[in-house]
C-alpha positions in Angstrom: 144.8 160.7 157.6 143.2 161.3 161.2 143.0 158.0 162.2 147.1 157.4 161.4 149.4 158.7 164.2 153.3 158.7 162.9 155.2 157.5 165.6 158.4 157.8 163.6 160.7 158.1 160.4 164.3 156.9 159.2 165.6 156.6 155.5 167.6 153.5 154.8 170.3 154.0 152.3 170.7 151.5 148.9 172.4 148.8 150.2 171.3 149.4 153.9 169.7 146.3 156.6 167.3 147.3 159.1 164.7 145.0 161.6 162.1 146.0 163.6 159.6 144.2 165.9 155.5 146.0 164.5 153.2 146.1 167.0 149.8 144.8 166.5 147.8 147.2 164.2 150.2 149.4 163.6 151.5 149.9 160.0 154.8 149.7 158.2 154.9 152.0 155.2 157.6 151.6 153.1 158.3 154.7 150.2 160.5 154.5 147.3 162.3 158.0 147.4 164.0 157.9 144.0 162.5 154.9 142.1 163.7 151.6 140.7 164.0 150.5 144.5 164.2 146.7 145.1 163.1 145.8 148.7 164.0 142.6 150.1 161.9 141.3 152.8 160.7 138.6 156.1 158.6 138.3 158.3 158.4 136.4 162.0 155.5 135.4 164.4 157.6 137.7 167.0 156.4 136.1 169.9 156.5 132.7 168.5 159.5 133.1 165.1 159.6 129.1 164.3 156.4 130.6 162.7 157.1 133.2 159.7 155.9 133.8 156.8 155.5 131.0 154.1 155.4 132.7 150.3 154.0 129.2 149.3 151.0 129.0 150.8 150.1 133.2 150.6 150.4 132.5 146.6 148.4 129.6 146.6 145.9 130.8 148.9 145.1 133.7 147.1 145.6 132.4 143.4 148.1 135.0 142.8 152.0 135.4 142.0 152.7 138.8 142.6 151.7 141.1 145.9 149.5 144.1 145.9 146.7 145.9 147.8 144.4 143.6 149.5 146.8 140.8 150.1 147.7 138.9 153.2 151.1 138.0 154.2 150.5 134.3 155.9 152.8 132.3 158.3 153.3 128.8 158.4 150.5 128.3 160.6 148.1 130.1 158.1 147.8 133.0 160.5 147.8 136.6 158.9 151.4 138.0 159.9 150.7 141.2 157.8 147.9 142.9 155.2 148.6 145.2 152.3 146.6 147.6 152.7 147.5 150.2 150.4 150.1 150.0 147.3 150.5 152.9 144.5 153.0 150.4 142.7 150.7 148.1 142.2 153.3 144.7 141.7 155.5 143.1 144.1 157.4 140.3 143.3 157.3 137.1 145.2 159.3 134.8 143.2 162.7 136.5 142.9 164.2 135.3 145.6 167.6 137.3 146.8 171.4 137.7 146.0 174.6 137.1 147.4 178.0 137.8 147.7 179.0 135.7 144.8 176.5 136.7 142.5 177.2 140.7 143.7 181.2 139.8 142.7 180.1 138.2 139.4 178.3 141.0 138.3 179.5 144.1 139.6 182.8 143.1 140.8 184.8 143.1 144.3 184.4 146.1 146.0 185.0 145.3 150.4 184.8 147.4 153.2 188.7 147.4 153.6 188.6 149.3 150.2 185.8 151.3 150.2 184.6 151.8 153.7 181.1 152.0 153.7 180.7 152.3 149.5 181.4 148.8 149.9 179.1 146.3 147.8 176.9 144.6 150.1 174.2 142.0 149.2 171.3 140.9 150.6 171.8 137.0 151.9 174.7 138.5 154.3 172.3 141.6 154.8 169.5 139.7 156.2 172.0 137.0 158.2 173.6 140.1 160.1 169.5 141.5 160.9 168.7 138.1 161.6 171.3 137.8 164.4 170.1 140.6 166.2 167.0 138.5 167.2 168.8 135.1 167.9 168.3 133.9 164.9 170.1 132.4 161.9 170.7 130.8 158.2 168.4 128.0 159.6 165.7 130.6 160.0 165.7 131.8 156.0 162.8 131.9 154.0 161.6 133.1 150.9 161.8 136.6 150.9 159.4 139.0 148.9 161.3 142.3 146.8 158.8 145.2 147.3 158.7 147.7 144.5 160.2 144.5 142.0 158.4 143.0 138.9 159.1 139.8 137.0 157.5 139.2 133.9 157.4 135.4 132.7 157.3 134.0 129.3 155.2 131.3 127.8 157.9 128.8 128.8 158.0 130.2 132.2 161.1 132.1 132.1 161.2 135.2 134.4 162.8 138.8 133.4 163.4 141.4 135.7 160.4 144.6 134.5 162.6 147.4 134.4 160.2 151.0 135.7 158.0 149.1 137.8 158.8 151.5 140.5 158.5 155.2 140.3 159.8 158.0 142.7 157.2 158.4 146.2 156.0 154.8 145.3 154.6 153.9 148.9 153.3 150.4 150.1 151.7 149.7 153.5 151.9 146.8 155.3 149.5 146.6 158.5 150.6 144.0 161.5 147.7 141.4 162.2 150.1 140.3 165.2 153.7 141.1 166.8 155.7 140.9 163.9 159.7 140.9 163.3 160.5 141.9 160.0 164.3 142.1 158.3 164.4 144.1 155.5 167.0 145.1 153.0 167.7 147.6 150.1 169.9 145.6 147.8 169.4 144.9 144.7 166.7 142.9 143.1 168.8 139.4 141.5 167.8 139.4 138.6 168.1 143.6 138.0 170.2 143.5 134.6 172.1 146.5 135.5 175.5 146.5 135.3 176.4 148.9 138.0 176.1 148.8 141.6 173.5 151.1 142.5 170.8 150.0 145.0 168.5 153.0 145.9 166.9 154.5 149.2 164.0 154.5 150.9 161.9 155.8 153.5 160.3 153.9 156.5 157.0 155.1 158.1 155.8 153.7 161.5 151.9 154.7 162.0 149.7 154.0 164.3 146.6 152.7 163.0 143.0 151.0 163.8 142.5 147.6 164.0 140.8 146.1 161.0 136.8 145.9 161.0 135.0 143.5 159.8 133.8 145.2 156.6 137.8 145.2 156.0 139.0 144.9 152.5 141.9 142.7 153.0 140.2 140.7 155.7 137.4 139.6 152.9 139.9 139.6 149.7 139.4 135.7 149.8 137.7 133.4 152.0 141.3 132.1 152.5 142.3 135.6 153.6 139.6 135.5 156.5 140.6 132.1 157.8 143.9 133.8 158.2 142.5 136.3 160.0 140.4 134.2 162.6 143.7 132.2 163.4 145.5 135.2 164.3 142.7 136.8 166.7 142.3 133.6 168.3 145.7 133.5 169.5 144.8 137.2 171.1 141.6 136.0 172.8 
């Protein structure tokens, strides 16, 4: 598009950590290169991190328990850290919380660097600590996290099951900044993936450059709650 600038490119291998500080109004787009990908993913007030995003209150303020187009991404303040504003998967799980080295052991055995090198099985609660660090922060600092490109389905008794296919290869989601935002990211796999093999899958990360959000914006006037949102975050710019 015209009014999207790419200001750069880097593919993140399965099993790979990465953190980056967004800019206000530009846009993190995030592409599944060989489906099946599982995305783990948080989000920080960059200028202010004891504020980051709380999956809570972004369900319950938009009546919803999975992520797609249109949604906001809210801190603890209610502020809009992030928007969704595009999504060809179309689900994005926000329940499934993350793995780690004991549940990576348990189900696809030990496999450590000293071994393997860099085949060695990472997972993602060590993934996001180490990303995490680079910014000063810590395990104290942990929240929920969502998995991009990652479906549950839930029973009538409530019992979630990994969706197996909900991602398919060039899958792309786009997440705009509403402020300075840190995000930590990882490509491990989803917990609840029922695979028995090791085998977390790549992706691509886009930086664009793109315009602030109007007021005719679709994820600006998704909900009522979602414009709130909005109005906290500009007022900290005014």
């Amino acid at each position: 598009m015209s009014s999207e600038t790419i200001l750069f490119e880097e593919h993140l291998p399965g099993g790979g950590l990465w953190s980056w500080v967004l800019r206000r109004h530009t846009t993190l787009r995030i592409t599944d290169l060989e489906g099946g990908a599982n995305v783990g993913f948080m989000a920080y007030n960059a200028d202010a991190p004891l504020d980051r995003l709380n999956l809570p209150d972004t369900l319950k303020a938009q009546y919803t328990a999975k992520l797609t187009r249109g949604h906001v991404l809210m801190s603890d303040m209610g502020r809009a850290l992030l928007s969704i504003t595009a999504d060809t998967c179309g689900w994005h799980d926000p329940l499934g919380g993350h793995g780690n080295a004991a549940l990576v052991r348990a189900k696809y055995g030990e496999r450590n660097y000293q071994q393997a090198r860099n085949d060695w099985y990472r997972n993602a609660h060590d993934n996001f600590l180490v990303e995490l660090g680079k910014h000063g922060l810590g395990a104290r600092d942990l929240v929920a996290n969502v998995n991009f490109f990652s479906r549950l389905n839930a029973d009538d008794e409530g019992r979630l099951a990994f969706h197996a296919g909900n991602s398919k290869p060039g899958d792309t989601v786009d997440l705009r900044a509403e402020m300075n935002v840190l995000v930590v990211l990882n490509t491990c796999q989803h917990p609840l993936d029922p695979s028995p093999s090791y085998a977390p899958k790549p992706i691509k990360l886009t930086l664009l450059k793109t315009p602030p959000p109007g007021t005719d914006d679709f994820c600006r006037n998704f909900r009522g709650e979602n414009q709130r949102s909005f109005t906290l975050t500009e007022r900290t710019f005014a």
